[in-house]
C-alpha positions in Angstrom: 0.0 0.0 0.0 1.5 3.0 -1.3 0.7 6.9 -0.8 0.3 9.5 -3.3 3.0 11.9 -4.2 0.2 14.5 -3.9 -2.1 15.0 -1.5 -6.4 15.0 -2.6 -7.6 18.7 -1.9 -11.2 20.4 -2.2 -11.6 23.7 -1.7 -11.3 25.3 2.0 -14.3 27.7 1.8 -16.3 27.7 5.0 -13.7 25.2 6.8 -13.7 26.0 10.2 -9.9 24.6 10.8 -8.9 26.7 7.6 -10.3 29.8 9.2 -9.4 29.0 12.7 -5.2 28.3 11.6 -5.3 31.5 9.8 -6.9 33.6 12.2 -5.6 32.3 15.1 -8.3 32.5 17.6 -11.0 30.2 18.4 -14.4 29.5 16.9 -16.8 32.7 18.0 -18.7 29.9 19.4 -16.3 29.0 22.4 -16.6 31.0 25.6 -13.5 29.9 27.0 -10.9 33.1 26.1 -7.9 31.5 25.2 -6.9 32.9 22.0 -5.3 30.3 19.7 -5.8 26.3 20.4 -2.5 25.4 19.1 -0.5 23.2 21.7 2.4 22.4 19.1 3.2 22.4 15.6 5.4 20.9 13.1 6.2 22.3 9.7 3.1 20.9 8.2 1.1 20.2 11.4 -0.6 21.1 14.7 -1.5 19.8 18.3 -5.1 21.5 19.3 -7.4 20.2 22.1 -10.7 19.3 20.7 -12.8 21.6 20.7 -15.0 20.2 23.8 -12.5 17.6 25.2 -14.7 14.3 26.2 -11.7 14.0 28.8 -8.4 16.2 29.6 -6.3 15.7 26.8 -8.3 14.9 24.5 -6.4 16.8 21.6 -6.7 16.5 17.5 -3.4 16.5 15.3 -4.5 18.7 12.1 -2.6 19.5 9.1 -2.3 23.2 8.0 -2.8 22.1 4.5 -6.9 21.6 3.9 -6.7 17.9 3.1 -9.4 15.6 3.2 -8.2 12.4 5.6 -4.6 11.8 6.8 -4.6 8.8 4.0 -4.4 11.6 1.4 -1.1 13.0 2.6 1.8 13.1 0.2 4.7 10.9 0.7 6.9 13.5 1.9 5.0 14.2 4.6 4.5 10.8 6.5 8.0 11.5 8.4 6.7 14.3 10.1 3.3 13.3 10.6 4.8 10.3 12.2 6.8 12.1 14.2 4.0 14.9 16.0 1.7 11.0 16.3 4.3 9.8 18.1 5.2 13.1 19.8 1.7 13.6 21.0 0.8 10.2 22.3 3.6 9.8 24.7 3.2 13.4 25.9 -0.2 12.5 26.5 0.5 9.1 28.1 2.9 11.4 30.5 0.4 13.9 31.9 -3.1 11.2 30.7 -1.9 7.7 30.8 -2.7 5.2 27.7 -4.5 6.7 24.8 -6.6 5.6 21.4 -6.1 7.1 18.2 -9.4 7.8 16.1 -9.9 9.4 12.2 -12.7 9.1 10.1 -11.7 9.8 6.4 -14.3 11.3 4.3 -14.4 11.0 0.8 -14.8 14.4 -2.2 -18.4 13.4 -2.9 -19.2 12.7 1.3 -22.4 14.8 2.7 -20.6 16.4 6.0 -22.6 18.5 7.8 -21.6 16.6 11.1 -17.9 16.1 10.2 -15.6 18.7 9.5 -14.3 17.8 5.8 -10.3 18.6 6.7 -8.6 15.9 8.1 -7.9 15.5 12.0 -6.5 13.0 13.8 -8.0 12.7 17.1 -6.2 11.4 20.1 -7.9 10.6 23.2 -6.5 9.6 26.5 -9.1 6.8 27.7 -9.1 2.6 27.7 -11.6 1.8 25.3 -12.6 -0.5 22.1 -14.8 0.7 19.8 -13.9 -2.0 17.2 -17.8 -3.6 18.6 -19.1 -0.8 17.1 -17.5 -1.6 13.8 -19.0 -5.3 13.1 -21.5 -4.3 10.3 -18.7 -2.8 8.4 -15.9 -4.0 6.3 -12.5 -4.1 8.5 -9.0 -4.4 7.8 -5.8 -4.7 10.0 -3.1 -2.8 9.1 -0.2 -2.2 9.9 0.9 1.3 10.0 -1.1 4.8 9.9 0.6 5.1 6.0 -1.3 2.4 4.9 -4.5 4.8 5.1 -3.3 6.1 1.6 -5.2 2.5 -0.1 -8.5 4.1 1.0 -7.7 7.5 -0.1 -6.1 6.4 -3.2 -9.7 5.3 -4.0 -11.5 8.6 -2.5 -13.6 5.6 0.0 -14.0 7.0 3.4 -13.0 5.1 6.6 -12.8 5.1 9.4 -9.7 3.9 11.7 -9.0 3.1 15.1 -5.6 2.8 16.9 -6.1 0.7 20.3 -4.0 1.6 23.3 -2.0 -1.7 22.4 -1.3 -0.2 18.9 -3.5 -2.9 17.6 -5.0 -0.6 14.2 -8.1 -1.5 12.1 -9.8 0.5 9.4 -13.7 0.0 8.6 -14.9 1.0 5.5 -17.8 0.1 3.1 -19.5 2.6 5.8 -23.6 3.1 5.5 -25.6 4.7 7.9 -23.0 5.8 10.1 -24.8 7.9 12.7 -23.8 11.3 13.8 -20.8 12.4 15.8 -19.9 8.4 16.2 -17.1 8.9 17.3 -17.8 11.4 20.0 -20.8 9.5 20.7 -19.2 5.9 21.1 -16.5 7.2 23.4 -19.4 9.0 25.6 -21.1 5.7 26.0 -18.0 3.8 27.2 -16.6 6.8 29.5 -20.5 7.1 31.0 -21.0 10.9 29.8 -24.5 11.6 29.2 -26.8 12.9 26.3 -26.4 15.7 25.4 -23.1 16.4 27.4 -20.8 15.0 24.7 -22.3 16.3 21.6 -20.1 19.4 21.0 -22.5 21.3 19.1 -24.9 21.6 21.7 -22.5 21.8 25.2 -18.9 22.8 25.0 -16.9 21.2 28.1 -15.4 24.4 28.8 -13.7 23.1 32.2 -12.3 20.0 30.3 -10.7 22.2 27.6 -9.2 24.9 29.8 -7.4 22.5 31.5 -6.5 21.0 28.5 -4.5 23.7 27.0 -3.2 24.4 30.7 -1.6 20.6 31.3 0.0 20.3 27.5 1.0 24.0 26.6 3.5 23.8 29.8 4.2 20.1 28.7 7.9 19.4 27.7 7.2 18.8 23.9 11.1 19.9 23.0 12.2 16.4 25.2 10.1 14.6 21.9 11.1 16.5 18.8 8.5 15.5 16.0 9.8 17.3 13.1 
């Protein structure tokens, strides 16, 4: 499984991590006066805590570039991205303890309105499966986050999931995949309740503070990325 030379782009009008990176302040949306999100960045990348953590440390790795899923990087790239991956997950295991790694890939043609169509990697510091929750799906084990660039290769969405054993598996052949999943899988199995965890609707304020707090005085220079 090979990745592209060049990465699958669609244009960035009305992305909200487009306008976010090049403004530099949070979404009008979020009360919680901290100016830019950014944790750490790489060349071609940032650490941001979601934007209503579903725990402390929940954070998202983003690329500056507008891309679609982190299959769709170009080949160039995967060094670094590997790098600010494993950057971020063992500052998170330092100040969090073990961690999952989620993404769900969207294709050109995919109807987003409850997924933000630039890739993000999210990262979240909590002991769970959710590979249950992919059984009426088509999955795959794979063997390293580059092998995402088969699916994007394609333009078939995915969705993977990195266990806090590394053990990785991407679904695909996705229909009827119901909103926020993600966010509402990991609610379900950490015991936050409707409609706490849906972001649109109530923004843990408390859990992103401290967020930004914990990893902007973390010691990222001790595990250079890129």
């Amino acid at each position: 499984m090979s990745g592209n030379s060049e990465p699958l782009k669609i244009p960035m009008l009305n992305c909200p991590f487009c306008r976010e990176l090049q403004s530099g302040t949070l979404p009008d949306f979020v009360d919680a006066d901290l100016g830019s999100r950014i944790l750490h960045e790489t060349n071609r990348f940032v650490v941001i805590p979601d934007i209503s953590p579903l725990v402390p440390g929940h954070v998202m790795i983003v690329p500056k570039a507008h891309i679609l899923c982190y299959g769709a990087i170009g080949v160039d790239a995967w060094g670094e991205f590997a790098g600010i991956v494993n950057a971020t997950r063992a500052i998170i295991r330092e100040h969090y303890g073990p961690s999952v790694i989620l993404e769900h890939g969207t294709r050109s043609i995919d109807d987003v309105a409850d997924h933000v169509s630039h890739a993000h990697l999210h990262i979240v510091p909590a002991a769970i499966d959710i590979r249950d929750s992919l059984v009426n799906f088509n999955t795959t084990s794979i063997a390293s986050l580059s092998d995402l660039s088969w699916w994007a290769a394609r333009d078939e969405a995915y969705i993977y999931f990195e266990s806090c054993a590394g053990e990785r598996v991407v679904a695909d052949r996705i229909v009827d995949l119901k909103r926020l999943f993600f966010r509402s899988e990991i609610a379900r199995r950490i015991g936050i309740p409707d409609p706490l965890w849906d972001w649109r609707r109530h923004i843990l304020s408390d859990n992103l503070r401290s967020t930004v707090a914990t990893l902007r005085a973390a010691n990222w220079k001790s595990h250079a990325s890129a």
